[in-house]
Backbone as a printed PyTorch tensor [residue, N CA C, xyz], in Angstrom:
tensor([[[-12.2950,   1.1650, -12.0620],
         [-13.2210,   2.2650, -12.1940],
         [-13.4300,   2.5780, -13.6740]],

        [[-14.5570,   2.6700, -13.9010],
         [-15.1830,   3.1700, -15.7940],
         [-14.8280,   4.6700, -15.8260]],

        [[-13.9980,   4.7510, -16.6210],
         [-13.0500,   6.1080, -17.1820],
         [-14.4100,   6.7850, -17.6650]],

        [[-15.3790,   5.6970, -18.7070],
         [-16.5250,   6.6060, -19.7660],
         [-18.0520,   5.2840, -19.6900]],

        [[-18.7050,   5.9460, -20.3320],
         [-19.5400,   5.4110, -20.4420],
         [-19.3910,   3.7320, -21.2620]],

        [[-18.2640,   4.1920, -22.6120],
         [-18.1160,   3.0860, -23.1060],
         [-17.4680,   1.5360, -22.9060]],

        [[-17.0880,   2.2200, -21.5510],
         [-16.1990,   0.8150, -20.5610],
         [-17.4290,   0.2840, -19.9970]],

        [[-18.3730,   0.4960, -20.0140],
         [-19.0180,  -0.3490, -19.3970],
         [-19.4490,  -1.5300, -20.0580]],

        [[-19.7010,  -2.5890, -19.2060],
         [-20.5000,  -3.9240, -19.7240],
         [-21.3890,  -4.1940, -21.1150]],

        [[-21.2200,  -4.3770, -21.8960],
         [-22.5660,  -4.6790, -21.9670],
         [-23.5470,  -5.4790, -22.4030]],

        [[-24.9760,  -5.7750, -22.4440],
         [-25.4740,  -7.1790, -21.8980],
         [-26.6300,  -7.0650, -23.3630]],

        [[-27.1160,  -8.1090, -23.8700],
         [-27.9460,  -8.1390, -25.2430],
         [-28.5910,  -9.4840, -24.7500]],

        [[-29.6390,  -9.0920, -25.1110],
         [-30.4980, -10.3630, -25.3320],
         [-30.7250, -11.0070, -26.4730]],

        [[-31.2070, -12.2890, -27.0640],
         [-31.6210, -12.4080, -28.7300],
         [-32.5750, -13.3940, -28.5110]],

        [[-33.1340, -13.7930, -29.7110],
         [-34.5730, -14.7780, -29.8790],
         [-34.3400, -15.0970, -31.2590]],

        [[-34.1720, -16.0250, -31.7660],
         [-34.8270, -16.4870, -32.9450],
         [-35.1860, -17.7910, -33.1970]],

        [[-35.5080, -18.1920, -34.3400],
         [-36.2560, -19.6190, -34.7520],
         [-35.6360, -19.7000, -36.1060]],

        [[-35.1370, -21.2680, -35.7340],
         [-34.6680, -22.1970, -36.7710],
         [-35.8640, -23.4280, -36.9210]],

        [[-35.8970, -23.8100, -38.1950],
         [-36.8620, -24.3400, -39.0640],
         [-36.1890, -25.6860, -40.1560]],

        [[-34.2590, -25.2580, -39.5440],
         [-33.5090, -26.6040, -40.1330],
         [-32.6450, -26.4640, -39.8210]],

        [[-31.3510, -27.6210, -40.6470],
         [-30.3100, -27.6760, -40.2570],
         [-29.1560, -26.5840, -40.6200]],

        [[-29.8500, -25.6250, -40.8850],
         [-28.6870, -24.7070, -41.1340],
         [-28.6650, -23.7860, -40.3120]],

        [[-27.0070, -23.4840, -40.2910],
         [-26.1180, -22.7580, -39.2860],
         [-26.3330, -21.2200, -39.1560]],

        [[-27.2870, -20.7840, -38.5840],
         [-27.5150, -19.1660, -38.9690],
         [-27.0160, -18.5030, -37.4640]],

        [[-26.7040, -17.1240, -37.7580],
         [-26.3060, -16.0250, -36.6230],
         [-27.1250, -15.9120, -35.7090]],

        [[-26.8580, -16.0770, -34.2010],
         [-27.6400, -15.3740, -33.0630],
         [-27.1920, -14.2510, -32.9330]],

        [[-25.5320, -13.8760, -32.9210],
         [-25.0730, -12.6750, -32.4610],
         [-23.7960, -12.0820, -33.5700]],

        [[-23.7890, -10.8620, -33.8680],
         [-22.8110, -10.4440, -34.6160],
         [-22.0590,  -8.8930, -33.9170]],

        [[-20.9050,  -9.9080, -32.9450],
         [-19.9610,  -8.5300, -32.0340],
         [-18.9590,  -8.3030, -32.7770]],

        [[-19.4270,  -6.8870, -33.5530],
         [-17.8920,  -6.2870, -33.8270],
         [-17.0240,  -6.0390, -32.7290]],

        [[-15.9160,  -5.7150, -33.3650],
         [-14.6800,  -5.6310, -32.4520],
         [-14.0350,  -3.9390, -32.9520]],

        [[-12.9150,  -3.3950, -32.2340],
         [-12.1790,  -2.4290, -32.4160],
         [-10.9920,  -3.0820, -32.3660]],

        [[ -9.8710,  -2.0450, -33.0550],
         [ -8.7270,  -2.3850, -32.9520],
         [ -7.7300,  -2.1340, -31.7660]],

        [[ -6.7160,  -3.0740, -31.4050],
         [ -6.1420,  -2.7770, -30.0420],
         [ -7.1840,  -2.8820, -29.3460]],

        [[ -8.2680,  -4.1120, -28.9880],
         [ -8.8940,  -4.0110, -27.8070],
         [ -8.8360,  -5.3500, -27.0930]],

        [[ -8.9950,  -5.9870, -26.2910],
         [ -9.2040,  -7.1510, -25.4690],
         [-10.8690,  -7.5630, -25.0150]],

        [[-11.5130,  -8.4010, -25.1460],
         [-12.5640,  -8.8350, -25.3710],
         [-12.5010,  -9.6670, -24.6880]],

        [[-13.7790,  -9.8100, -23.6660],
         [-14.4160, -11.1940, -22.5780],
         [-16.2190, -11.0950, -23.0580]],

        [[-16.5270, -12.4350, -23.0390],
         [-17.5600, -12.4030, -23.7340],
         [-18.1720, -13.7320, -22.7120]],

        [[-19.4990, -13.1100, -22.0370],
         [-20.0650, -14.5990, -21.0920],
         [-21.4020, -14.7200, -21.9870]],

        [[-21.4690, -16.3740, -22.6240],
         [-23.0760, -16.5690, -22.8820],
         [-23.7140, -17.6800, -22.4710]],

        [[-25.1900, -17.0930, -22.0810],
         [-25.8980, -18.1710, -21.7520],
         [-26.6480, -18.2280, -22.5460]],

        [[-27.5620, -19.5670, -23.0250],
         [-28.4680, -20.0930, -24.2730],
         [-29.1810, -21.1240, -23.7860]],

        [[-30.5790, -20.9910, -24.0590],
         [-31.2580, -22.2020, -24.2540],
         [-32.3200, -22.3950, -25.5780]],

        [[-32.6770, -23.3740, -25.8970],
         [-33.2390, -23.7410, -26.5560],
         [-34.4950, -24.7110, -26.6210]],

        [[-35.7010, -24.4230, -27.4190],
         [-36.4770, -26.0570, -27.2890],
         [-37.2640, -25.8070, -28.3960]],

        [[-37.7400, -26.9270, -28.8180],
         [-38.9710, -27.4390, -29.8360],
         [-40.3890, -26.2950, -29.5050]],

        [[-40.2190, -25.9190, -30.5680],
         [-41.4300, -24.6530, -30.1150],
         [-43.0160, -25.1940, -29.9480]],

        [[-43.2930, -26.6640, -30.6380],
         [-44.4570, -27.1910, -30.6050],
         [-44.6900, -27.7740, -29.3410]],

        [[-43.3400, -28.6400, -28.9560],
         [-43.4830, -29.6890, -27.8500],
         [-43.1630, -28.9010, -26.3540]],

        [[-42.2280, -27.9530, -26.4120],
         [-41.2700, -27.6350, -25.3550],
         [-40.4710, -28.1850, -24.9360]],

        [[-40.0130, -29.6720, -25.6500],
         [-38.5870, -30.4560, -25.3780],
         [-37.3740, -29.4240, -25.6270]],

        [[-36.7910, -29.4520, -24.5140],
         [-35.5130, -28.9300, -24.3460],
         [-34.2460, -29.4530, -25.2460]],

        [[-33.6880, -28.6740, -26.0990],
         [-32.8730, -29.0520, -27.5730],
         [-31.4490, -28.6740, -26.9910]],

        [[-30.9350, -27.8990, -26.1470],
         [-29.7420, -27.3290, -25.7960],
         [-29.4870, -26.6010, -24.5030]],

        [[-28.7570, -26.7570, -23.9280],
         [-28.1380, -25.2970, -22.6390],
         [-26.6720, -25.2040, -23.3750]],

        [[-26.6150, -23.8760, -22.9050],
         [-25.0660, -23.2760, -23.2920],
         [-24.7110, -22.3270, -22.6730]],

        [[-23.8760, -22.7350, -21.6270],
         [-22.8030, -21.7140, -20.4770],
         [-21.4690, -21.5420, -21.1490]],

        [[-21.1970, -20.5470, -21.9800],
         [-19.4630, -20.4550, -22.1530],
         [-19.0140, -19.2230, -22.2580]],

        [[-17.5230, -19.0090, -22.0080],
         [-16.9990, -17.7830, -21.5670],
         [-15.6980, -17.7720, -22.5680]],

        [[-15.5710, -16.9480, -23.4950],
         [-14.3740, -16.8000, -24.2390],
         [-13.6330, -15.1980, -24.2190]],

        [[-12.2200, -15.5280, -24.9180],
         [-11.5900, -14.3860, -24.6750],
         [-10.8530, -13.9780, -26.1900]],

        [[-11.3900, -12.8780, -26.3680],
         [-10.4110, -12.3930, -27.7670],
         [ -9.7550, -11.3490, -27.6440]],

        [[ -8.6500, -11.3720, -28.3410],
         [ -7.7130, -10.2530, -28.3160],
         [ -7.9310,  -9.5900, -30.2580]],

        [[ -7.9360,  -8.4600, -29.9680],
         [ -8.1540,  -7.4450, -31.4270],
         [ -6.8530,  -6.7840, -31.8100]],

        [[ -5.6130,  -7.7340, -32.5690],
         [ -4.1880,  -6.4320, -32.3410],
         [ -4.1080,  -6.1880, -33.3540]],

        [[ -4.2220,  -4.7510, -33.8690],
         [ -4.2750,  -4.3250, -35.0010],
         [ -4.8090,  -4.3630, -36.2220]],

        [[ -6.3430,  -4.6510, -35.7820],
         [ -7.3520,  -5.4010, -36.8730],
         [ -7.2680,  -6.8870, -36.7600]],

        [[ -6.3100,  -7.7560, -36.3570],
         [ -6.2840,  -8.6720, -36.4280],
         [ -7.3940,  -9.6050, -34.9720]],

        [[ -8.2300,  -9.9080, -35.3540],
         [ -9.1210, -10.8130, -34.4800],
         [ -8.7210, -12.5740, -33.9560]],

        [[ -8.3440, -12.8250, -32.7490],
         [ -7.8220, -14.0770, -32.6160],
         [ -8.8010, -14.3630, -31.1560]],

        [[ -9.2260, -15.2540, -31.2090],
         [ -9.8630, -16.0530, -29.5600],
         [ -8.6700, -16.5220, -29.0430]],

        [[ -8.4310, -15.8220, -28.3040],
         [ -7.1070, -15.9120, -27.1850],
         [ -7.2220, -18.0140, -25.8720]],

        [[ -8.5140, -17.9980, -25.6240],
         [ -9.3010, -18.9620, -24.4630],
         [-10.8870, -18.9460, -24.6710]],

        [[-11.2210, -19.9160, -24.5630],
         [-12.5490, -20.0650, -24.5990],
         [-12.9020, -21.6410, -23.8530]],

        [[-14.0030, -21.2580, -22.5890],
         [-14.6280, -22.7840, -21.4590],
         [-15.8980, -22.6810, -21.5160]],

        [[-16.1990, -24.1390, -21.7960],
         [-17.8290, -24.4970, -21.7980],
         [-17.7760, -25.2130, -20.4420]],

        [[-18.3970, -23.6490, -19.4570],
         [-19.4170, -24.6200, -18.1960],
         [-20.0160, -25.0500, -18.1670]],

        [[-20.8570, -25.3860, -18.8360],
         [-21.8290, -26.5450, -19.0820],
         [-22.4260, -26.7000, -20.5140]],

        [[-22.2620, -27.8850, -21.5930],
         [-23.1580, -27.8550, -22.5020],
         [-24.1750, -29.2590, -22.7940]],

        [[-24.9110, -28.8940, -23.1800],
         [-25.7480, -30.2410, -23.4500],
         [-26.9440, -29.4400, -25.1880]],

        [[-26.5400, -30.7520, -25.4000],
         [-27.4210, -31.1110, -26.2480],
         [-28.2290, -32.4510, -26.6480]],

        [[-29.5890, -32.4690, -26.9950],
         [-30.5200, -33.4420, -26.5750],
         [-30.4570, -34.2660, -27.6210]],

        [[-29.6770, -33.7860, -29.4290],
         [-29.6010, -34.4690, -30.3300],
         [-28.0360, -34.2740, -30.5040]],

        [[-27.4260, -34.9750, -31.5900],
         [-25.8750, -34.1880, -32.1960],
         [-26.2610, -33.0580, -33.0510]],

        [[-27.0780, -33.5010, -33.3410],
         [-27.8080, -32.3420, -34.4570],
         [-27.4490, -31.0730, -34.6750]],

        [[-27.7430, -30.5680, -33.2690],
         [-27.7700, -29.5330, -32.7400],
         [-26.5750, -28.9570, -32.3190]],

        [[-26.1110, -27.4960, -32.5430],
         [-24.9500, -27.1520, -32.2570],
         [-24.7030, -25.7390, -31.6920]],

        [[-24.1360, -25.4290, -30.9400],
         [-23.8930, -23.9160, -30.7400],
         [-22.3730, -23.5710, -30.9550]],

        [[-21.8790, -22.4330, -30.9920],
         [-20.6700, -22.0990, -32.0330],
         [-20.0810, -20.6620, -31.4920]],

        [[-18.9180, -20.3390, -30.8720],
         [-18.7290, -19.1220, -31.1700],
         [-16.9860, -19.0330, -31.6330]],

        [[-17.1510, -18.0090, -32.8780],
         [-16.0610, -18.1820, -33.3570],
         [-15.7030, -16.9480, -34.0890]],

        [[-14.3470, -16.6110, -34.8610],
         [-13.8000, -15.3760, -35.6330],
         [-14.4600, -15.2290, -36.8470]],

        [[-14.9100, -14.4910, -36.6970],
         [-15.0770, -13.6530, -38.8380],
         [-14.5350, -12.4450, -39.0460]],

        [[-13.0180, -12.5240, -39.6450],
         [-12.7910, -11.4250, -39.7750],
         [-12.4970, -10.6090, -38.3840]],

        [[-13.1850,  -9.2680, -38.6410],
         [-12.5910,  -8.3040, -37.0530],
         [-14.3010,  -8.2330, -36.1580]],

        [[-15.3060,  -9.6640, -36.3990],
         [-16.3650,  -9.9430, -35.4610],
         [-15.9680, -11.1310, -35.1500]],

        [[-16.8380, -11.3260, -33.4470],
         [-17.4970, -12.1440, -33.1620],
         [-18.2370, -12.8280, -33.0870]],

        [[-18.9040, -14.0920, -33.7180],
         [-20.0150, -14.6170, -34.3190],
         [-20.3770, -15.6380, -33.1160]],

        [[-21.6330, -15.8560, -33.3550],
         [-22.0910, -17.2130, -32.5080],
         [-23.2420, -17.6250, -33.3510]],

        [[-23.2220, -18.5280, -33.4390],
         [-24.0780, -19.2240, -34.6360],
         [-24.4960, -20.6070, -33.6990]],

        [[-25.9780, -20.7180, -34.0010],
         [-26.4580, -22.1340, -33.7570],
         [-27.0480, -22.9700, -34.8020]],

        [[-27.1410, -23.5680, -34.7280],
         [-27.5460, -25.5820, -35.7700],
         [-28.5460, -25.9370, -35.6960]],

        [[-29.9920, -25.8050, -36.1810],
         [-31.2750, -26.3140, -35.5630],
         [-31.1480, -28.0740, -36.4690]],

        [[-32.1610, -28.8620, -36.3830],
         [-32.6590, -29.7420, -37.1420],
         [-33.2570, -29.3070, -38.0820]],

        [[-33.7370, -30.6040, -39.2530],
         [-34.4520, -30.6470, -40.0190],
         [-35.9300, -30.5520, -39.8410]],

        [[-36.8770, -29.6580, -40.4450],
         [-38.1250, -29.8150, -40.1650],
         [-38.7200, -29.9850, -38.5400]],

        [[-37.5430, -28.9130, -38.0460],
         [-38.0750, -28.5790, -36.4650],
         [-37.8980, -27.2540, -36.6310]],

        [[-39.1660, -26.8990, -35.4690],
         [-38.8570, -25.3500, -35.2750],
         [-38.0070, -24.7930, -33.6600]],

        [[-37.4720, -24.7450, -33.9210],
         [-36.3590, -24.7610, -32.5930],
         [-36.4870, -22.9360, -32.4310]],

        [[-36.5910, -22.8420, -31.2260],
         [-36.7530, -20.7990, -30.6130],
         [-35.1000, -21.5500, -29.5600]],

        [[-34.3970, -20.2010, -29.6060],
         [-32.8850, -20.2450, -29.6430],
         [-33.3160, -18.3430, -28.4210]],

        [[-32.8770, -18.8270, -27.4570],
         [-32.3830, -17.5040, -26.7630],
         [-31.2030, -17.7240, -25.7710]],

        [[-30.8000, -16.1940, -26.0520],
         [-29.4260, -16.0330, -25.4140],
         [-29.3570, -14.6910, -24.6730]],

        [[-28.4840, -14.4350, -23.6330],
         [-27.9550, -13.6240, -23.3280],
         [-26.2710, -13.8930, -23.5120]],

        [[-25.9840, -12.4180, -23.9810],
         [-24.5950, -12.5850, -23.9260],
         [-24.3910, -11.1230, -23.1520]],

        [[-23.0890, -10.9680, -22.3800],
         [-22.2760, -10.1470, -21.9810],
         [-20.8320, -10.0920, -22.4620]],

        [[-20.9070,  -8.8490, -22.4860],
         [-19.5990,  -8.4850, -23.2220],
         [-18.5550,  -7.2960, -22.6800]],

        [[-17.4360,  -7.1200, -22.1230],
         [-16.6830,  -6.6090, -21.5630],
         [-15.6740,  -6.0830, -22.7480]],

        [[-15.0940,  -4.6720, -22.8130],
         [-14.0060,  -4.4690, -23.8790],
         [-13.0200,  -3.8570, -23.0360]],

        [[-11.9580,  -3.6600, -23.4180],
         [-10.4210,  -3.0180, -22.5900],
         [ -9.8890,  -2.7810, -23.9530]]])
């Protein structure tokens, strides 16, 4: 049962466009201290000219926050694909956030959307 409002779920959408190979932010989840973190994302991706499909990304990770300190406790990819190596999706520690970062190509314009959900304790 949700004690407050702030136990609840909660769910973000994002959109952006990569134009190369560099590694830029879809999502930036701060964290609190002393908290436990479940995080579900889904992602797809494609060539914004063609509509070739560049990526899917099903994964579910778990971080623990103890005392400022940020660590990914588990993290499973239900399904990933990607159509080049090129291409990459990423979620990982910075500090006391959660980052997820994707990889476009060179001289492609790649549109990158996600939903993520996010659970705190």
């Amino acid at each position: 049962m949700m004690k407050k409002l702030s136990d609840a779920p909660v769910v973000d959408y994002r959109e952006i466009v990569t134009t190369d190979a560099t590694k830029t932010t879809l999502y930036i989840l701060p964290t609190t201290n002393d908290t436990a973190i479940y995080i579900s994302l889904h992602l797809v991706s494609k060539i914004t000219t063609t509509g070739f499909l560049v990526c899917l990304a099903d994964f579910i990770a778990g971080f623990e926050n103890d005392g400022g300190s940020l660590t990914r406790v588990d993290y499973v990819s239900n399904m990933y694909y990607e159509s080049d190596a090129a291409y990459d999706v990423e979620i990982e520690v910075s500090g006391t956030s959660i980052l997820v970062s994707v990889t476009g190509k060179a001289a492609e314009n790649i549109k990158w959307k996600g939903q993520i959900i996010k659970v705190v304790c």
